[in-house]
C-alpha positions, 0 to 999 in steps of 0.5 A: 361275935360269930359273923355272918357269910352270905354270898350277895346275889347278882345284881341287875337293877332299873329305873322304871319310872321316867321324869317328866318335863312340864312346860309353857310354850308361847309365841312371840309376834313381830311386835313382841306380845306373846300368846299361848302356842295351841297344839304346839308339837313337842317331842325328843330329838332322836326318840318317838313319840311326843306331847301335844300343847293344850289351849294354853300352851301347857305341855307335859312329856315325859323324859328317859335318862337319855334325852336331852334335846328338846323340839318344839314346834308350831306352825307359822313360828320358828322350830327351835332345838333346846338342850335341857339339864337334867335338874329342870323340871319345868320350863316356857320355850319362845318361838318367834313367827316366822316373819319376827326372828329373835336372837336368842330363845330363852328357856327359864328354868329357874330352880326354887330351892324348895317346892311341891311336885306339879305333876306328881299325884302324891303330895311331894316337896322337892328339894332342888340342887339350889336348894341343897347351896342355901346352906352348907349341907355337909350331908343329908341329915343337914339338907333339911334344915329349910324344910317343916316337913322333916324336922333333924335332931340328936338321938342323944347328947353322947353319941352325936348321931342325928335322927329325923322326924316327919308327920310327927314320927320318928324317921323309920317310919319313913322309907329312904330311898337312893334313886328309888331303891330301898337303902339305910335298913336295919343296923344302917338306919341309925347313923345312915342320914350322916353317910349321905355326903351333901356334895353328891346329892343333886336333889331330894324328894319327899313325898308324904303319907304311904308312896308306891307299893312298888318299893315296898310296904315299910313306908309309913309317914313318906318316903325321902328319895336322894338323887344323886350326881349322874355320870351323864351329868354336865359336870366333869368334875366337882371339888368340894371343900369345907371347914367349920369353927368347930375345926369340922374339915370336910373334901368332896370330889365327884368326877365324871368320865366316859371311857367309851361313847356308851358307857359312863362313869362317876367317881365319889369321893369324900372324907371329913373329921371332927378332931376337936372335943368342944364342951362350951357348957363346961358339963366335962362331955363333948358337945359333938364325938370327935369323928372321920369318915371316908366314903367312896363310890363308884358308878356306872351307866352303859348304854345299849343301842336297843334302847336298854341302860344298865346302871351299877355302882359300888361304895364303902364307908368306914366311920369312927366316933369317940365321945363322951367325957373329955377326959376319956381316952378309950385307947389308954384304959378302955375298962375305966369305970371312972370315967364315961367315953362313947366309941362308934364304928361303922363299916358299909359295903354295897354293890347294885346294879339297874336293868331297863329295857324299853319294849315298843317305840313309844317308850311307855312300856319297859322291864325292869330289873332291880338287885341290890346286896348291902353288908354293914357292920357295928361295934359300939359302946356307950359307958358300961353298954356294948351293942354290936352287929352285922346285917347282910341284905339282898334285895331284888325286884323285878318290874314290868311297866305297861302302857295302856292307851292314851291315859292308862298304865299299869306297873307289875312286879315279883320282889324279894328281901333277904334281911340276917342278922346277928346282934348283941346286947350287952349292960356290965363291965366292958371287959366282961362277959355281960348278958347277952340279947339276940335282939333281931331275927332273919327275916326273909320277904317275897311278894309280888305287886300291882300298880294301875294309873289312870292320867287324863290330860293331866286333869285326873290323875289316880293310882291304885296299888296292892301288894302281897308278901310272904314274911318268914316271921310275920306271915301273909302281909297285904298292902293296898294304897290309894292317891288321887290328884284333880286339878280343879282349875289351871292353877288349883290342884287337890290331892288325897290318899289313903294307905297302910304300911308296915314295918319290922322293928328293931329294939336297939338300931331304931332307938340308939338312944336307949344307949345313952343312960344307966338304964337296962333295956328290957324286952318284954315280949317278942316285938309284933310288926308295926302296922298303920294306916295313913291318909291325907289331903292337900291343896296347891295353889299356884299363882301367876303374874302374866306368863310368870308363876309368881307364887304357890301356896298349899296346905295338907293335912295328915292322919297316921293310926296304928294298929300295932307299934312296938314302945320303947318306954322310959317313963316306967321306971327309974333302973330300965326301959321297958319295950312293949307292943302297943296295947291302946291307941297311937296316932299323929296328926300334921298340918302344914302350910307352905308358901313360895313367894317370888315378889321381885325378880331373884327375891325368893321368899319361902314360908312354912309352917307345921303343927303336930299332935303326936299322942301314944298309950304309955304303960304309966302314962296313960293316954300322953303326947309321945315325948321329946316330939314338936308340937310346931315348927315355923321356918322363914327363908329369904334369898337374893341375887344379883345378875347372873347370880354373882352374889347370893344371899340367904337367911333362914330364921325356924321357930321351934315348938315345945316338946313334952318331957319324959316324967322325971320323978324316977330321977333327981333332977329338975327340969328348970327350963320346964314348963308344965313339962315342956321344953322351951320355945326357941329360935335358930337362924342361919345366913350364907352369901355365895361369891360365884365366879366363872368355875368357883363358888366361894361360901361363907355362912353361919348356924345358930346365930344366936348361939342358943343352947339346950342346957345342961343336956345330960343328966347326972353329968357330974356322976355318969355312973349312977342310975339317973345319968341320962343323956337321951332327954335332946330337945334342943341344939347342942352346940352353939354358933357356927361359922363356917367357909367352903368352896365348890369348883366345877369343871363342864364336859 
């Protein structure tokens, strides 16, 4: 296959937007009561500038990567310095009047696992580092298993890939994000989600319908942004290990060092295999492909006395996957038609660096500037399939955020993305040269952007964004999004927003799973960028007992339309799958309701429910539910632990909603767990209990309890070479009952 050389832009990055720090803070009086300290100042050590306590006590200021130590004080009570680690997001300080010292201030930090963004105006769910414990996520595919939001499957039962859904869409019409910058595009999405390794991540968050225009237009249902471990964190080293039932073995070392009192650096290591090929229901496949990976990353952080940071990193990643018949041996007789065998390899390059530089001392305005090259390359095949490709990318974005006053701030930027590809698509003998699709072209994006945010004192909070791209093959694309967030009392904030987002479609890397039959793909005609609006509402409801937040409760709703959408139909015909530009209506409609639930002190209770009507034009299908989509999904969480958390415990039980089958009279086969053509309802339940020692963590978990199973999976197993064999049709869990046993070791600075 002719390769492709590119000579990868210098890259300068930023991070433009500062976190945030909300807080409660109370005075305490000789006699112990507390009270809400109004006007209490607040501010940064070393930094200018600060926030000042409403009547209650609340507070919000905002927070650079630099600041740590926070001050807070009020008259006729003591000044207090607190160090705040980089995970808390919101916390009540006690100061004591001056006649009354404590011993000790407290700052109650507590991490939920799961929650909704207070702050943010655009709906968002984030999952905290604690969150990430509750089960063994070996990676980010895995981490949202305690979430309805985002629902993980298989694309197929051969190549064990896993692909995401949310808002009742599949996962790329969601914008991924590491650290707010635009990865896992093109040929690196398909397997993308598995080469996030768990044990780098310190947190996720995922915010629904169309998010800021400054990343870009592709985000249709969201955006799932990963924060990963920082060299600056309070960690020096954390080693990781993990192994599995299934002979999964996985190592994980993050190590943080600081060669100079300016510059900081990260190293991240991973490597893990899949030795086995279990086939538990006897079908003559592997339930999983056996697999290694090895993964490292290195990251940089400087400081300049300015006030400037520079952030640069580098990783790779190579992975290989064999699966198919247990039988198969692709090193033996790769051109044995006999028999079906999957192989997958996979190697990423990416360099990027990050720029930031503060203007004035209020620290409100700065530049910002973000370069970002990335090189990833495929060979595969899947039976008599062969799919193979590079992709090189360069992405840059220059940012210039401004503070207006006291409640107006406006953010502009010039971006470009450079997108070139070479593919090939092949369906014969292996060893022949087969037909061959030109399946993507190069694309190349410039635009510039213009974001406006109006915050009154936290009450209003609005933000109005508008794009304009030049796409090379697309033309002039314009992008406008809306969010509001109101707070209509103290504890019960609304949110609204409307927006479009478009994407460039991809036939095979979007949709692996065309791979994974006898079926011929068949373009029809050149794929048109997918286009769609987006809007949603939502409320929260936060519930407090005393000077305690007990309990928060939401509900949303989200509407995703298209104004054009490439199919990809299986329900057409027996001999192919046919791709298509939508002619009709396609849409998605998602409710959801989520509660947090804090009973007792360290009960935590995490309920979730979400229902989805996902219905698309099909060529013979008419006006249907898009296939193998759940309609439900409900998700019970419950954690404990004892004090000062030496023993945790969590059970997790989802309930998992019927999904429409793909029309099977073009094949022979009966769908004997159908019902009217639906898949089953079933339940999957998981436990873990975590032994905390001084610097270990010792965990011992299970999945799928109940050992439930989707049955017999592939299609035509037993004659893999005909036209019915299908392994595509994954509505359920393909492996069964899991037990698991890790640890995490972890040295402070």
């Amino acid at each position: 296959m002719k390769k492709i050389f590119l000579l990868p832009a210098l890259l300068l990055s930023v991070w433009a937007s500062a976190a945030s720090v909300h807080g409660v803070a109370l005075g305490v009086d000789d006699k112990g009561a507390e009270a809400p300290l109004a006007g209490a100042t607040v501010f940064w050590l070393g930094a200018t500038g600060g926030a000042t306590a409403d009547a209650n006590g609340v507070f919000l200021i905002a927070r650079t990567k630099a600041d740590s130590q926070l001050v807070v004080m009020s008259f006729g009570y003591q000044t207090d310095t607190l160090t705040i680690d980089s995970a808390v997001g919101h916390l009540e300080v006690r100061l004591a009047a001056n006649s009354y010292a404590l011993d000790e201030v407290e700052v109650h930090g507590r991490q939920r696992g799961t929650s909704i963004s207070r702050i943010n105006a655009i709906t968002t769910e984030v999952i905290s580092s604690a969150g990430l414990t509750k089960l063994a996520c070996c990676n980010l595919a895995e981490s949202f298993e305690n979430s309805a939001t985002v629902t993980v499957g298989f694309s197929d039962a051969v190549s064990g890939t896993k692909q995401i859904r949310m808002l009742g869409l599949a996962g790329i019409y969601s914008q991924m994000l590491d650290e707010s910058r635009p990865v896992m595009r093109g040929l690196a999405a398909t397997y993308g989600l598995s080469y996030t390794p768990g044990a780098w991540m310190e947190g996720i968050q995922i915010s629904k319908g169309t998010a800021s225009v400054a990343s870009g237009y592709d985000a249709i249902t969201g955006q799932i942004n990963t924060e990963l471990r920082k060299p600056t964190g309070p960690e020096r080293l954390l080693v990781n290990a993990y192994f599995n039932s299934d002979y999964r073995g996985e190592l994980n070392v993050a190590w943080a060092s600081q060669p100079t009192p300016t510059l900081h650096n990260m190293l991240l290591l991973h490597a893990s295999g899949d030795p086995s090929m279990v086939d538990v229901n006897g079908d003559g496949f592997a339930d999983q492909p056996q697999a290694r990976q090895l993964n490292v990353a290195d990251r940089w952080i400087y400081a300049f006395g300015s006030g400037a940071m520079l952030r640069a990193g580098v990783r790779f990643l190579t992975e290989d996957r064999q699966g198919g018949q247990t039988s198969f041996d692709r090193k033996a007789d790769r051109s044995d038609t006999l028999k079906y065998g999957s192989y997958i390899a996979n190697r990423n390059f990416n360099a990027y660096a990050k720029l930031g530089i503060p203007l004035g001392s209020d620290q409100r305005s700065s530049v910002a500037l973000v370069a970002d090259y990335t090189l990833h390359e495929q060979k595969s095949f899947f039976g008599q399939k062969v799919y193979n490709g590079a992709e090189q990318s360069v992405y840059v974005n220059g940012l210039l955020q401004l503070g207006l006053g006291q409640y107006h701030s406006a953010t502009f930027g010039l971006g470009l993305r450079g997108d070139f590809y070479d593919e090939e698509y092949r369906f014969g003998s292996r060893s022949v040269a087969g037909l061959k699709y030109l399946l993507h072209e190069n694309e190349l994006v410039g635009g510039a952007f213009g974001e406006y945010t109006l915050n009154l004192d936290d009450k209003l909070t609005a933000i109005a964004g508008l794009r304009v791209d030049q796409n090379s093959l697309y033309g002039t694309l314009v992008t406008p999004r809306v969010h509001v967030k109101y707070s209509l009392t103290e504890t019960l904030a609304a949110r609204a927003s409307a927006g479009r987002g478009l994407r460039s479609p991809n036939v095979i890397a979007d949709n692996i799973w065309v791979m994974a039959s006898q079926r011929d793909v068949e373009v029809e005609a050149k794929p048109k960028m997918e286009e769609a609006w987006t809007y949603g509402v939502s409320l929260v409801k936060y519930i407090r007992v005393g000077s305690q937040e007990k309990a928060a409760i939401s509900v949303d709703f989200f509407h995703t339309s298209f104004v054009n959408q490439l199919i990809v139909d299986q329900e057409v015909s027996g001999n192919r799958i046919l791709t298509y530009n939508l002619n009709g209506a396609s849409y998605a409609n998602t409710y959801q309701v989520d509660a947090n639930v804090e009973p007792v002190e360290r009960l935590g209770v995490y309920a979730t429910f979400r229902y989805s009507d996902t219905k698309v034009q099909l060529r013979e299908m008419g006006f249907a539910r898009k296939p193998l989509v759940d309609r439900f999904k409900g998700l019970l969480n419950v954690s404990y632990a004892t004090k000062f958390n030496k023993w945790m415990f969590d059970v997790t039980a989802q309930l998992n909603g019927q999904s429409r089958l793909p029309d099977s009279r073009y094949v022979a086969y009966d769908y004997s767990v159908a019902e009217d053509g639906y898949s089953p309802v079933y339940p999957m339940f998981y436990a873990q209990v975590t032994k905390r020692y001084r610097t270990l963590d010792v965990y011992l978990g299970c999945e799928n309890i109940a050992n439930y199973m989707q049955e017999n999976p592939i299609i035509s197993a037993d004659n893999p070479s005909s036209r019915d064999f299908n392994a595509s049709v994954v509505w359920g869990p393909l492996m069964g009952r899991k037990f698991y046993l890790g640890l995490r070791w972890t040295l402070d600075r």
